[in-house]
TIBA-551916 format. One record per atom (N, C-alpha, C): x, y, z; atom name. Coordinates in steps of 0.05 Angstrom, whole numbers, always signed. Each point is the difference from the previous one (the first is absolute). Layout:
! TIBA-551916
NODE     px     py     pz atome
NODE      X      Y      Z    CA
...
! end
This chain:
! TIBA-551916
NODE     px     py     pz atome
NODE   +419   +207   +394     N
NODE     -5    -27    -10    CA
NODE     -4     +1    -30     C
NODE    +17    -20    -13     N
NODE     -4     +1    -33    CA
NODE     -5    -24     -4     C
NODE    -33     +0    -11     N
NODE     -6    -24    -17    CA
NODE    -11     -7    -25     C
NODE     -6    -22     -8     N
NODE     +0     -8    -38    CA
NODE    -19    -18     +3     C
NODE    -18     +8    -31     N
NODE     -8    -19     -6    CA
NODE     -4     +2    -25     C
NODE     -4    -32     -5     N
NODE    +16     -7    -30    CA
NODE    -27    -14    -17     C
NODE     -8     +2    -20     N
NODE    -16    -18     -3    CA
NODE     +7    -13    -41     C
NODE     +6    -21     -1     N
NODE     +8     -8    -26    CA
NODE    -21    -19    -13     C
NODE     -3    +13    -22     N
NODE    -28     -3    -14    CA
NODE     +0    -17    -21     C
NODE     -9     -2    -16     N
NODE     -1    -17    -22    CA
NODE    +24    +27    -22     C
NODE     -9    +21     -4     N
NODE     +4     +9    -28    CA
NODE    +15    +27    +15     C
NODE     +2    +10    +29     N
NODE    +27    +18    +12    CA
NODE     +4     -8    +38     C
NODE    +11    +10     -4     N
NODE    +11     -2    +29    CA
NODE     -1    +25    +17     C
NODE     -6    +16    +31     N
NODE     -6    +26    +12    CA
NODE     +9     -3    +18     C
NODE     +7    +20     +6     N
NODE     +7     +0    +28    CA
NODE     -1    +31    +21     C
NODE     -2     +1    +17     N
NODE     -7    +14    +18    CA
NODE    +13     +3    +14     C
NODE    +20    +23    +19     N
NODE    +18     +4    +18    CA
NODE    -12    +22    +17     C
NODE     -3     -9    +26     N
NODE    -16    +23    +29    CA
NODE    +28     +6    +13     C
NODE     -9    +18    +16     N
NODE    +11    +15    +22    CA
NODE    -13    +10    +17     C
NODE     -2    -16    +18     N
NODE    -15     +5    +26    CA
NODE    -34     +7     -6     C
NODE     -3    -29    -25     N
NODE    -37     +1     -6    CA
NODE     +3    +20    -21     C
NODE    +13    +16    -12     N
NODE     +1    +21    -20    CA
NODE    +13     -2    -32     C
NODE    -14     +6    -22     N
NODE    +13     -9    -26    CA
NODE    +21     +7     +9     C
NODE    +25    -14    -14     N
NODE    +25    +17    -12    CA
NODE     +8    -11    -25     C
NODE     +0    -27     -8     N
NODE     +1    +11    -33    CA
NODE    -29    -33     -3     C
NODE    +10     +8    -27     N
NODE    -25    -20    -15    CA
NODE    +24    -17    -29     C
NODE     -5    -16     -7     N
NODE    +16    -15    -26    CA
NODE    -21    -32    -21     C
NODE     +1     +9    -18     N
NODE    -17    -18    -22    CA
NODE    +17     -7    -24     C
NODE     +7    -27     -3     N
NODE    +19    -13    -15    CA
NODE    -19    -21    -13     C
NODE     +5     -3    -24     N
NODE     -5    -31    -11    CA
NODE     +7    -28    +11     C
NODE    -19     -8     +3     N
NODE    +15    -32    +12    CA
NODE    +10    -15    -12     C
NODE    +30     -7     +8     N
NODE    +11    -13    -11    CA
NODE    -16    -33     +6     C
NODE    +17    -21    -11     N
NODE     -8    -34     +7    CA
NODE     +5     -6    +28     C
NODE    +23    +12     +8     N
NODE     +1    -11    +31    CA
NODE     -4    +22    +14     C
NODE    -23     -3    +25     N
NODE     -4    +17    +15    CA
NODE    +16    +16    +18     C
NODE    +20    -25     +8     N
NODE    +22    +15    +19    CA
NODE    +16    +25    -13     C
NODE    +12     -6    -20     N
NODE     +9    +27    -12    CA
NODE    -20    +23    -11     C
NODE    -20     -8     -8     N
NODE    -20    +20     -4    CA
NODE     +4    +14    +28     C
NODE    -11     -9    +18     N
NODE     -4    +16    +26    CA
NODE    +33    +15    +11     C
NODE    +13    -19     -5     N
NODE    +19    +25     +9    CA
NODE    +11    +18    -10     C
NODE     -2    -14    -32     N
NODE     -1    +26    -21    CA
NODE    -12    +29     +9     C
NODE    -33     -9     +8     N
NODE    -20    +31     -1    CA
NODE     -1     +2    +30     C
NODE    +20     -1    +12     N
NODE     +4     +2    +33    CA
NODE    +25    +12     -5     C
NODE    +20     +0    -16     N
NODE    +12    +16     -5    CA
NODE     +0    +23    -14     C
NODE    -21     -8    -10     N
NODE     +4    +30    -17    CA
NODE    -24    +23    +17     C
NODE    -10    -10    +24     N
NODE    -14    +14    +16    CA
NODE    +18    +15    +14     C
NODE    +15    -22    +11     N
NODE    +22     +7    +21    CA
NODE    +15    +25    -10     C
NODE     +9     -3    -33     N
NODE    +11    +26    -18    CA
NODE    -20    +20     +5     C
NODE    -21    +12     -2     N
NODE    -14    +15     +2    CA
NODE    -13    +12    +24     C
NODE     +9    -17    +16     N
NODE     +2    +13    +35    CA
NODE    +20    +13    +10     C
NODE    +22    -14    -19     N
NODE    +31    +10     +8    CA
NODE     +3    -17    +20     C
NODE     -7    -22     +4     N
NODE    +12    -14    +28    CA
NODE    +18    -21     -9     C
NODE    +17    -18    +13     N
NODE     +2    -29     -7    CA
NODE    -23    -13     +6     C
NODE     +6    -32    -17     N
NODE    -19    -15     +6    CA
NODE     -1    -12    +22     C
NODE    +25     +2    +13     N
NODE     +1    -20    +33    CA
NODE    -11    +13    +18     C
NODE     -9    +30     -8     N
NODE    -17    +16    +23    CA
NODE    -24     -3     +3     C
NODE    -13    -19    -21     N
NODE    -18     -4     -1    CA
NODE     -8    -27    +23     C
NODE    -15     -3    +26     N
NODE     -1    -11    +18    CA
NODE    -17    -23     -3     C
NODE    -22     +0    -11     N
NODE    -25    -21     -4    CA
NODE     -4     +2    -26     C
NODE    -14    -19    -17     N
NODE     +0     -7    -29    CA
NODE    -30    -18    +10     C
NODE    -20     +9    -20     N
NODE    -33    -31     -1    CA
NODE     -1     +2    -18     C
NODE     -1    -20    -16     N
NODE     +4    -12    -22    CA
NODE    -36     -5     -8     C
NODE    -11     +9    -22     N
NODE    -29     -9    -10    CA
NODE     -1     -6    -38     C
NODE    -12     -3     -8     N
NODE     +0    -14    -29    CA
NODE     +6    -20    -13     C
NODE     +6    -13    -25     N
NODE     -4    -33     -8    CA
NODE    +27     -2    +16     C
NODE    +17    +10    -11     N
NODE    +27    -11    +16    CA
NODE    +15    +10    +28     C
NODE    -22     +5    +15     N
NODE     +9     +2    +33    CA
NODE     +4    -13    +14     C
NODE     +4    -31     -5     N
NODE    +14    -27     +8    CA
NODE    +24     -8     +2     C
NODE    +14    +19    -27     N
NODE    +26     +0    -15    CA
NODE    +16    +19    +17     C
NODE     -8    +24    +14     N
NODE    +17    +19     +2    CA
NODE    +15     -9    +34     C
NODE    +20    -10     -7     N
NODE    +11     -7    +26    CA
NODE     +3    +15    +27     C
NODE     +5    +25     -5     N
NODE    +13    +18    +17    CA
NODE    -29    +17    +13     C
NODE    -18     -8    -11     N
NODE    -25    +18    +11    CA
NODE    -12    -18    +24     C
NODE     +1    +19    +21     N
NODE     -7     +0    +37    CA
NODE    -28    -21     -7     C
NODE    -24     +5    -16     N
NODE    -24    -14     -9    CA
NODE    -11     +2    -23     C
NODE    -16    -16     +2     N
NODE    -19     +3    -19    CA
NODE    -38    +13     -6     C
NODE     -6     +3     -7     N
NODE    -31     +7     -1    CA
NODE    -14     -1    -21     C
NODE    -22    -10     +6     N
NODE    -17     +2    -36    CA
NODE     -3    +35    -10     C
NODE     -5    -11    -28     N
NODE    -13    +27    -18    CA
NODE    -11     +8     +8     C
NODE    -32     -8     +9     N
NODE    -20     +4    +10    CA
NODE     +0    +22    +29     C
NODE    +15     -9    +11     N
NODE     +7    +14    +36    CA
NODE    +15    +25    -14     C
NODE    +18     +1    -14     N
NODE    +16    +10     +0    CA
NODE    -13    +32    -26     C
NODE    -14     -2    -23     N
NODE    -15     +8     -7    CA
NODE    -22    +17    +12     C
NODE    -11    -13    +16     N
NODE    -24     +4    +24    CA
NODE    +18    +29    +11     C
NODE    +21    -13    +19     N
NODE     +6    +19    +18    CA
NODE    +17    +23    -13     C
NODE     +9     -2    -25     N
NODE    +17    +22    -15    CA
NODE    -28    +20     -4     C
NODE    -16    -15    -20     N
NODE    -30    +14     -3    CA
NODE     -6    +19    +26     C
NODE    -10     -8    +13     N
NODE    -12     +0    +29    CA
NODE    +20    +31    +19     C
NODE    +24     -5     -2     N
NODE    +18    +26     +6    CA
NODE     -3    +16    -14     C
NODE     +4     +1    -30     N
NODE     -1    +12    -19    CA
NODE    -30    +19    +17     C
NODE    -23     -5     -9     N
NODE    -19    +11     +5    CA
NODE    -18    -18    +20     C
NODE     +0     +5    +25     N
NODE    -21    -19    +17    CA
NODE    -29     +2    -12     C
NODE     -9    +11    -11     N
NODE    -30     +1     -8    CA
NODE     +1    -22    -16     C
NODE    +24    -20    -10     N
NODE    -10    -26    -16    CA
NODE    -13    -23    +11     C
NODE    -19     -9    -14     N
NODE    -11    -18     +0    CA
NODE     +4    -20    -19     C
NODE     +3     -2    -20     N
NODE     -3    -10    -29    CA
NODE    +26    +11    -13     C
NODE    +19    -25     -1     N
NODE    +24     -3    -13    CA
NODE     -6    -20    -20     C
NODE    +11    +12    -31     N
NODE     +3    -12    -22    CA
NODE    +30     -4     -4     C
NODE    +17    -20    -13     N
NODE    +19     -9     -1    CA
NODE     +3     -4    -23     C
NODE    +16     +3    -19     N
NODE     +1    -11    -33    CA
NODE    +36     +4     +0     C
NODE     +3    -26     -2     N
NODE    +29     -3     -9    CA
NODE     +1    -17    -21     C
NODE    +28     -7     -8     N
NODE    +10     -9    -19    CA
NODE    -10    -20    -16     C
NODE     -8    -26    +23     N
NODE    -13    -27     -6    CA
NODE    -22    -14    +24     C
NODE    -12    +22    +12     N
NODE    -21     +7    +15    CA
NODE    -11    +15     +7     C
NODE    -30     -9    +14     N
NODE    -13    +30     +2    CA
NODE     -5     -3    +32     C
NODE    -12    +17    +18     N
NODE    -18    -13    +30    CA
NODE     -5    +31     +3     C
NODE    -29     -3    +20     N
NODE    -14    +11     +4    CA
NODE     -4     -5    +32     C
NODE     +7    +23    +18     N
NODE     +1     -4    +30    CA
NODE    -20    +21    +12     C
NODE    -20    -10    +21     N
NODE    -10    +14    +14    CA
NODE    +16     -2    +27     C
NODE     -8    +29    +19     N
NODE    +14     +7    +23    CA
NODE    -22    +14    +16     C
NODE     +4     +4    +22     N
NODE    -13     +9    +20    CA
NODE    +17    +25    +14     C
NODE    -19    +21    +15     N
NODE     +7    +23     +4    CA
NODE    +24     +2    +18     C
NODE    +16    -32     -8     N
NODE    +23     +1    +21    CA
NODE    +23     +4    -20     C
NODE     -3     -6    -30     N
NODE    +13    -12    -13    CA
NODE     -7    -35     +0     C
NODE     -2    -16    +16     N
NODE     -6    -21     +1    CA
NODE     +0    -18    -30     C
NODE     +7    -18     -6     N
NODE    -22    -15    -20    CA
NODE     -5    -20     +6     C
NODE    -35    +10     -8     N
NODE    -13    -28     +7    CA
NODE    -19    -21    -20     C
NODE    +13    +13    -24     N
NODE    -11    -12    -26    CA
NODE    +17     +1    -20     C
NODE     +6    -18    -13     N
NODE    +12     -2    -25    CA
NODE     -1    -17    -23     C
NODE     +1     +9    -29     N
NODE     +3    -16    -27    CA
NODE    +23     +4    -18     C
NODE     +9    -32     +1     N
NODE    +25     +7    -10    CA
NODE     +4    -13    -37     C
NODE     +1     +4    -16     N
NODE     +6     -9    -26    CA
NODE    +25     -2    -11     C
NODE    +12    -26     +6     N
NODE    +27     -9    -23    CA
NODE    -10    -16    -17     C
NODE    -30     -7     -4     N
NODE     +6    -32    -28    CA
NODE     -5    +22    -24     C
NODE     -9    +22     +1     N
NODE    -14     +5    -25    CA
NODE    +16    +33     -4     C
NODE     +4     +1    -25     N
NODE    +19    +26     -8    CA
NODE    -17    +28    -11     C
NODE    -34    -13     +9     N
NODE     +2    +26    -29    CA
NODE    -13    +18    +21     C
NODE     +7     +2    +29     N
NODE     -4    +21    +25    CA
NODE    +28     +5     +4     C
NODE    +19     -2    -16     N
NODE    +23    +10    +15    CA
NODE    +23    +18    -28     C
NODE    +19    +15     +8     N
NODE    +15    +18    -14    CA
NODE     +5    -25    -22     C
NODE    +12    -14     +4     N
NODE    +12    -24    -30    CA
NODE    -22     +7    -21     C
NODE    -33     -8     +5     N
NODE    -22     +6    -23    CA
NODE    +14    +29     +0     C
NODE     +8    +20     +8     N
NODE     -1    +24    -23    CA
NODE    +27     +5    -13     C
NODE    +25    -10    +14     N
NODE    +20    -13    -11    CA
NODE     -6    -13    -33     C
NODE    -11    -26     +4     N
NODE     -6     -1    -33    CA
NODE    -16     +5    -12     C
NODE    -27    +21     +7     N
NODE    -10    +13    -15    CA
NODE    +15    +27    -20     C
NODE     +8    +15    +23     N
NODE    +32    +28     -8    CA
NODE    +18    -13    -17     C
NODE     +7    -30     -1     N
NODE    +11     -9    -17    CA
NODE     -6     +0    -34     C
NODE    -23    -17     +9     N
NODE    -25     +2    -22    CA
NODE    -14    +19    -20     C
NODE     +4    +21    +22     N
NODE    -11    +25    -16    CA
NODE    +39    +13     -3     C
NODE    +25     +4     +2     N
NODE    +11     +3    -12    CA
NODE     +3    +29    +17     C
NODE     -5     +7    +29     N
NODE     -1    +13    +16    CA
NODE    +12     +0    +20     C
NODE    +10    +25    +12     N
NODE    +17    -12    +33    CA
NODE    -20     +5    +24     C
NODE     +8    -21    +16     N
NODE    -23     -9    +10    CA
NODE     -2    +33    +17     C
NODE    +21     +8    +12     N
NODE     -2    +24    +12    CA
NODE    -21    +28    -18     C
NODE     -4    -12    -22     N
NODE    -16    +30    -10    CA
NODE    -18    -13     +2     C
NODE    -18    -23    +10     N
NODE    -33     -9    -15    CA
NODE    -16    +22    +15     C
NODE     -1     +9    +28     N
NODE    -10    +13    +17    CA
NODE    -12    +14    -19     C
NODE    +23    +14    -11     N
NODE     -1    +25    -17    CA
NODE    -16     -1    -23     C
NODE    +10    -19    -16     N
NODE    -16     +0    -20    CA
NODE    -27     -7     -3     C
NODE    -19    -17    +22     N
NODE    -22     -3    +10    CA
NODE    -16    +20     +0     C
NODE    +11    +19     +4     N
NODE    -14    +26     +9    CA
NODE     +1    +14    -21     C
NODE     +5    -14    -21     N
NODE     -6    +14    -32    CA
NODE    -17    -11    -16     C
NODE    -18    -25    +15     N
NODE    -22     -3    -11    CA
NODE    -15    +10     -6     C
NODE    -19    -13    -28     N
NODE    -20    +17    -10    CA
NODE    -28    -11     -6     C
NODE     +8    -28     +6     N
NODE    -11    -22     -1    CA
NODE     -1    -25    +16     C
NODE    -26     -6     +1     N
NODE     -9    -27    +23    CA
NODE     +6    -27    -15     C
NODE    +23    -19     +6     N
NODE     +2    -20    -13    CA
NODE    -15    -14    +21     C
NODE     +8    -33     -5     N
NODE     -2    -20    +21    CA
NODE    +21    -20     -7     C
NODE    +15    -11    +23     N
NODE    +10    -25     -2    CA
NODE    -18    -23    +19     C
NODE     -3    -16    -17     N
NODE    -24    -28    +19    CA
NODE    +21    -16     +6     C
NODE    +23     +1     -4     N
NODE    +18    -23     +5    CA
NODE    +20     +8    +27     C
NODE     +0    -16    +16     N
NODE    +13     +3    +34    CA
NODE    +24     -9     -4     C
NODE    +16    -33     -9     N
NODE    +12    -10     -8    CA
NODE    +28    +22    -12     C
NODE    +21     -7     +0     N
NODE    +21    +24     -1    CA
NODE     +9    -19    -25     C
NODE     +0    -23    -18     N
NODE     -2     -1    -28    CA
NODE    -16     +0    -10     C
NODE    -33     -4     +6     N
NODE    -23    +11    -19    CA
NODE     +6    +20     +0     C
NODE     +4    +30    +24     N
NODE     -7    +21     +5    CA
NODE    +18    +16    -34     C
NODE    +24    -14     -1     N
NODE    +20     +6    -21    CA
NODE    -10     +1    -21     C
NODE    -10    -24     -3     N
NODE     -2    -12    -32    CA
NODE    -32    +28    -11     C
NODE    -16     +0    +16     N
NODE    -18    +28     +8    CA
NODE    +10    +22    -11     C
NODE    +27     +3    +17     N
NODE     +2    +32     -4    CA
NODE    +15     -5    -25     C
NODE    +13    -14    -13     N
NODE    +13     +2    -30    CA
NODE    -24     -5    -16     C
NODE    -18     -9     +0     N
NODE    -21     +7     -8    CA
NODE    -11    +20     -5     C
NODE     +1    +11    +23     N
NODE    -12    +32     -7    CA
NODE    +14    +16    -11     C
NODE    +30     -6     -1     N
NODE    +17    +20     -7    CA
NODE     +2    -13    -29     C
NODE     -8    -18    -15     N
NODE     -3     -4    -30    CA
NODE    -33     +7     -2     C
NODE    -15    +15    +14     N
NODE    -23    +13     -9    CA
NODE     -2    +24     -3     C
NODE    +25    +19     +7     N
NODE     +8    +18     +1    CA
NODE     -8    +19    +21     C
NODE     -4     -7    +31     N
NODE    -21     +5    +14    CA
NODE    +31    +22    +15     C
NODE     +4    +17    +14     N
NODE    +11    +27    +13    CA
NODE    +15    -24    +22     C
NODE    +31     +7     +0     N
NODE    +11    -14    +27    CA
NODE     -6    +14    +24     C
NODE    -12    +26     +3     N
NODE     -9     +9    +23    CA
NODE    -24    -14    +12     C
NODE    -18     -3    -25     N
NODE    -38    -16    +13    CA
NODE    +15    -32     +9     C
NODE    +16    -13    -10     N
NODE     +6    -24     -3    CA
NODE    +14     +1    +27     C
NODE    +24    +18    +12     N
NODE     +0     +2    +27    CA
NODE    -11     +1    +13     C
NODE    -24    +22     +6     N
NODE    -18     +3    +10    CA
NODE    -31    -20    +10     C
NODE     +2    -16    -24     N
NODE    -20    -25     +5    CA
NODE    +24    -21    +10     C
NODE    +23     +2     +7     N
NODE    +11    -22     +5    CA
NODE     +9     +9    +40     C
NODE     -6    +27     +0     N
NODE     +5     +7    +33    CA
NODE    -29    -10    +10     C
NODE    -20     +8    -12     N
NODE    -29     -6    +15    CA
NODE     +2    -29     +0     C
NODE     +8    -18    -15     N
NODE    -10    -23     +0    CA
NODE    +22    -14    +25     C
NODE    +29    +12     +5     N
NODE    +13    -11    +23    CA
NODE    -18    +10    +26     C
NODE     -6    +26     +1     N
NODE    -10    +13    +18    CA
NODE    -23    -14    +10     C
NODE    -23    -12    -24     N
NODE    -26    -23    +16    CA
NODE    +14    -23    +11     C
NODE    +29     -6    -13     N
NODE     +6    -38    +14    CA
NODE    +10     +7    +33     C
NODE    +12    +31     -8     N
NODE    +18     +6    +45    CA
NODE    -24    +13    +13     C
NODE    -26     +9    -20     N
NODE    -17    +14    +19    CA
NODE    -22    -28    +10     C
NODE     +2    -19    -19     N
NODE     -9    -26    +11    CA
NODE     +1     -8    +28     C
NODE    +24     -8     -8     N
NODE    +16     -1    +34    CA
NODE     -9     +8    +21     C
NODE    +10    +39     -8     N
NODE     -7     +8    +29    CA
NODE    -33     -4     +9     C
NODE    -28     +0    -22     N
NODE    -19     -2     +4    CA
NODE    -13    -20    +24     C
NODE    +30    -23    -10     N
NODE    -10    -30     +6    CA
NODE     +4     -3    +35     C
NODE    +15    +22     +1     N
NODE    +14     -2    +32    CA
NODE    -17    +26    +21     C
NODE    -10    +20    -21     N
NODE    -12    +18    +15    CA
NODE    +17    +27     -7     C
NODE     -9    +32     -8     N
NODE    +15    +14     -1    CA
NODE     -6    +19    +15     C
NODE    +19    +17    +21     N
NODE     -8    +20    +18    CA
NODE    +17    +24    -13     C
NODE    -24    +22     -7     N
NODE    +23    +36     -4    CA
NODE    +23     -4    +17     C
NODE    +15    +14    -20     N
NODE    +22     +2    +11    CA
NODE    +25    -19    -19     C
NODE     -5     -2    -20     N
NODE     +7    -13    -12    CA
NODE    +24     -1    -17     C
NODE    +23     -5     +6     N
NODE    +33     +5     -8    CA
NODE     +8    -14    -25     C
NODE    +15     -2    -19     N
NODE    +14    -20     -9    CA
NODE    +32     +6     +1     C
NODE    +11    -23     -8     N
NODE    +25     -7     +9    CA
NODE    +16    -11    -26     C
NODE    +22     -1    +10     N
NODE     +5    -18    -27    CA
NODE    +26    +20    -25     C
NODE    +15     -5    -19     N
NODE     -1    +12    -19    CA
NODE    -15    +16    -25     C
NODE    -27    -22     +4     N
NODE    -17     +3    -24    CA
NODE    -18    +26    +16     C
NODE     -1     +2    +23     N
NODE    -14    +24    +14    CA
NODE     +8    +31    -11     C
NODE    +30    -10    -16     N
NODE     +6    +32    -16    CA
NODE    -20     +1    -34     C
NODE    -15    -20     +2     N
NODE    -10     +1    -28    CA
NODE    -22    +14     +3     C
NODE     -9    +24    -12     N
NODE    -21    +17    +13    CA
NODE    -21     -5    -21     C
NODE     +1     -9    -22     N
NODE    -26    -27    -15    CA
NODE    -10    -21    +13     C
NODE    +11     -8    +11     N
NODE    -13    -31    +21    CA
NODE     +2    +15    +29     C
NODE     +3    +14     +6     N
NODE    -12    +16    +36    CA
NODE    -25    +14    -11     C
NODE     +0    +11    -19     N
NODE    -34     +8     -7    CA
NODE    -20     -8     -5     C
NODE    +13    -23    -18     N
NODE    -17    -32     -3    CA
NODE     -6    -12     +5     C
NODE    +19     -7    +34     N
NODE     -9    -17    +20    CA
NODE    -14    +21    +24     C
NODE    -11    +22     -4     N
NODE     -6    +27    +17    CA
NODE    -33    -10    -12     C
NODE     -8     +7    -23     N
NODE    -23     -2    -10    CA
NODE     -2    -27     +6     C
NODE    +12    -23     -2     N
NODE    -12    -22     +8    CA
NODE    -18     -8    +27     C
NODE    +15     +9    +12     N
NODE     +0     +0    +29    CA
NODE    -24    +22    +10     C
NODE     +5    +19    -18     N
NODE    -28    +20     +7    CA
NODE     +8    +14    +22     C
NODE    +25     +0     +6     N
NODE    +21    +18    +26    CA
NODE    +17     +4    -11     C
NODE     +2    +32    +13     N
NODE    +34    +14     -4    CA
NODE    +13    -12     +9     C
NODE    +27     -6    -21     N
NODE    +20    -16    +16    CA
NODE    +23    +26    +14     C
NODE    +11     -4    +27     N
NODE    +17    +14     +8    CA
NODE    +30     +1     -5     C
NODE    +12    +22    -21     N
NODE    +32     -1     -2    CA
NODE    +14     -1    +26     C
NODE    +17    -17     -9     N
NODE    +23     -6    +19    CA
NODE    +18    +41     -2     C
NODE     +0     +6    +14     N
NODE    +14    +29     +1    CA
NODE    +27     -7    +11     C
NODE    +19    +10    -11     N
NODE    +26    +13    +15    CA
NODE    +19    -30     +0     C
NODE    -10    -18    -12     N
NODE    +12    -27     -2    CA
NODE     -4     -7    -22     C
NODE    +17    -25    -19     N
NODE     -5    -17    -23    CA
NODE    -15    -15    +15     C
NODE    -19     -5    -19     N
NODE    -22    -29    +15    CA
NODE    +16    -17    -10     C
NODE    +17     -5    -11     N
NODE    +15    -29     -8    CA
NODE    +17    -12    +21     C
NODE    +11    +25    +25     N
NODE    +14    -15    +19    CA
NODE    -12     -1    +23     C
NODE    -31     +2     +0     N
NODE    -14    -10    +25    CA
NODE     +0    -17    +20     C
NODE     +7    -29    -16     N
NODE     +5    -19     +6    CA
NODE    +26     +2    +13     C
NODE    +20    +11    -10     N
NODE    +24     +6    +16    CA
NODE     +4    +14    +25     C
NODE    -17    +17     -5     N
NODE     -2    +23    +26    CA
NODE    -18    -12    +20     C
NODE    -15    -25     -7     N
NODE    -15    -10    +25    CA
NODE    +27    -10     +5     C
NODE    +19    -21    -13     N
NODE    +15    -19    +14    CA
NODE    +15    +14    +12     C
NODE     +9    +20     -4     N
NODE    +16    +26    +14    CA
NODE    -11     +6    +28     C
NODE    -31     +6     +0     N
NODE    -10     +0    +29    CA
NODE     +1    -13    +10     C
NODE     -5    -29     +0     N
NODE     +7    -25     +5    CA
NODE    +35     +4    +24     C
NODE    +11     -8    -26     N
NODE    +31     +7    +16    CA
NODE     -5    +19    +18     C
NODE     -8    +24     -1     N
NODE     +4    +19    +18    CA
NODE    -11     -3    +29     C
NODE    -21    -10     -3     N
NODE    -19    -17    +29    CA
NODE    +20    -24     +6     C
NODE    +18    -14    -25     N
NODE    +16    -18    +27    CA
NODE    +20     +7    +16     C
NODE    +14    +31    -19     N
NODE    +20     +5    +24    CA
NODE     -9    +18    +17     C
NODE    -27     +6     -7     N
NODE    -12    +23    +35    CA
NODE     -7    -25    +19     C
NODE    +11    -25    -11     N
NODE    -15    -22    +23    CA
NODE    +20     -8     +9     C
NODE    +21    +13     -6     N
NODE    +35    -11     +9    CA
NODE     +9    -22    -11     C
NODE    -20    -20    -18     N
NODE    +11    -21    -14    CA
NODE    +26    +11    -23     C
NODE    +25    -23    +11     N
NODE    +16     +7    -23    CA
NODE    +10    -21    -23     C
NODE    +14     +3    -17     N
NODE    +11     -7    -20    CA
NODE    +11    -33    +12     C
NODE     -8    -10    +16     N
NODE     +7    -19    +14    CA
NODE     +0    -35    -29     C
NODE    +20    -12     -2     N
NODE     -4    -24    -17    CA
NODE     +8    +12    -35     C
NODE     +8    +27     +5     N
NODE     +0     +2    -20    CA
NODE    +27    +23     +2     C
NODE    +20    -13    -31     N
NODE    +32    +24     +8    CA
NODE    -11    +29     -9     C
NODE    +23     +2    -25     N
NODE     +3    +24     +2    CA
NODE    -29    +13    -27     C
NODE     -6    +16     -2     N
NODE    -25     +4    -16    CA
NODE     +2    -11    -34     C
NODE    +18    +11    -10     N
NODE    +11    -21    -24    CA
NODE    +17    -22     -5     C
NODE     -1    -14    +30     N
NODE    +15    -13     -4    CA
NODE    -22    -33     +2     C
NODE    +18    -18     +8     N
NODE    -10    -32    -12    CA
NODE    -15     -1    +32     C
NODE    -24    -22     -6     N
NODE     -4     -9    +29    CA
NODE     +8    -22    +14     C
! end
């Protein structure tokens, strides 16, 4: 049995391809404007990396902003479920899933089933999600992929008081006409995301065991930051990108519908129209 899951995000698109419940490849593309081609874009280029065609692919669950859009996908599922249960396989000892994507953040508790039975979800406000470090790496004239790094070259305790993702700016060019180190200026700018998502999870309850998810989960300045917040080790995702978690739940997903014999029913051919 080969199944997919796809999840299209604000700022990339992932996807996930099983075999009989087992990785076989993984794919992370930028999102394009329309979802449908995003997804079959990074559904093909999974499919390339399995060596399969895409029509062998049997079930498709569709999760992220634009999982409404993708015609050809068997279902749908929230972030949240889908997150949970990628988490949750990944390592059953989770309890406490952190989420930080593009243009949101959420914070999921689970039960020793995987279960979830709590959750906080944040889309009105930006400065808990990758976009605030997006234009901060802008700001400071940095790629966002090195801040991890350069964080960890601090030498110095700044502070940012500002939450707001254009105060937070107008702040850090501030500091940077005080002549203050772009490393401390990173580094007070991971702790201060790290109090708004460790908010969150406070607000909902946090149990060890504690994962994050997400792209920004490769930033190893804000997993330490949000580690000390929290006052708990957070647990690496091993042997997987935490960025296609969310995919690899929707992947399980699919995979439980065709161990349930449900098929492709109402829907043609996998890239094709519905």
């Amino acid at each position: 049995m080969i199944s997919a899951g796809c999840d299209i995000g604000s700022l990339s698109a992932k996807a996930v391809i099983l075999e009989n419940g087992e990785i076989l490849s993984t794919a992370v593309i930028p999102a394009g404007t329309n979802p449908q081609e995003s997804a079959r874009a990074v559904l093909n280029k999974a499919s390339e990396a399995a060596r399969i065609a895409p029509e062998r692919v049997q079930c498709v669950v569709a999760t992220g902003y634009g999982k409404d859009l993708i015609s050809f996908a068997r279902s749908t599922e929230s972030e949240i479920v889908c997150h949970a249960k990628g988490a949750f396989q990944i390592n059953p000892k989770t309890r406490t899933i952190i989420d930080i994507g593009g243009q949101d953040s959420k914070v999921i508790r689970v039960d020793e089933n995987g279960k979830v039975v709590r959750y906080f979800y944040n889309d009105k406000c930006a400065s808990g999600t990758g976009r605030f470090l997006e234009v901060m790496a802008e700001a400071l004239e940095v790629g966002l992929e090195d801040m991890g790094v350069l964080s960890g070259r601090s030498t110095s305790e700044l502070a940012i008081s500002n939450q707001c993702v254009i105060f937070a700016e107008t702040e850090v060019v501030s500091l940077i006409n005080e002549g203050k180190q772009v490393p401390d200026i990173i580094s007070a700018l991971h702790r201060a995301m790290a109090g708004r998502v460790a908010s969150m999870a406070i607000g909902i309850g946090v149990e060890d065991g504690v994962v994050m998810t997400g792209g920004v989960a490769k930033n190893s300045g804000l997993f330490s930051a949000l580690s000390r917040c929290l006052k708990r080790d957070l647990v690496p995702i091993d042997g997987i990108d935490p960025q296609i978690a969310g995919a690899f739940g929707a992947a399980l997903i699919a995979a439980e519908t065709l161990g349930s014999g449900e098929s492709m029913s109402g829907k043609n051919s996998l890239f094709g129209d519905p």
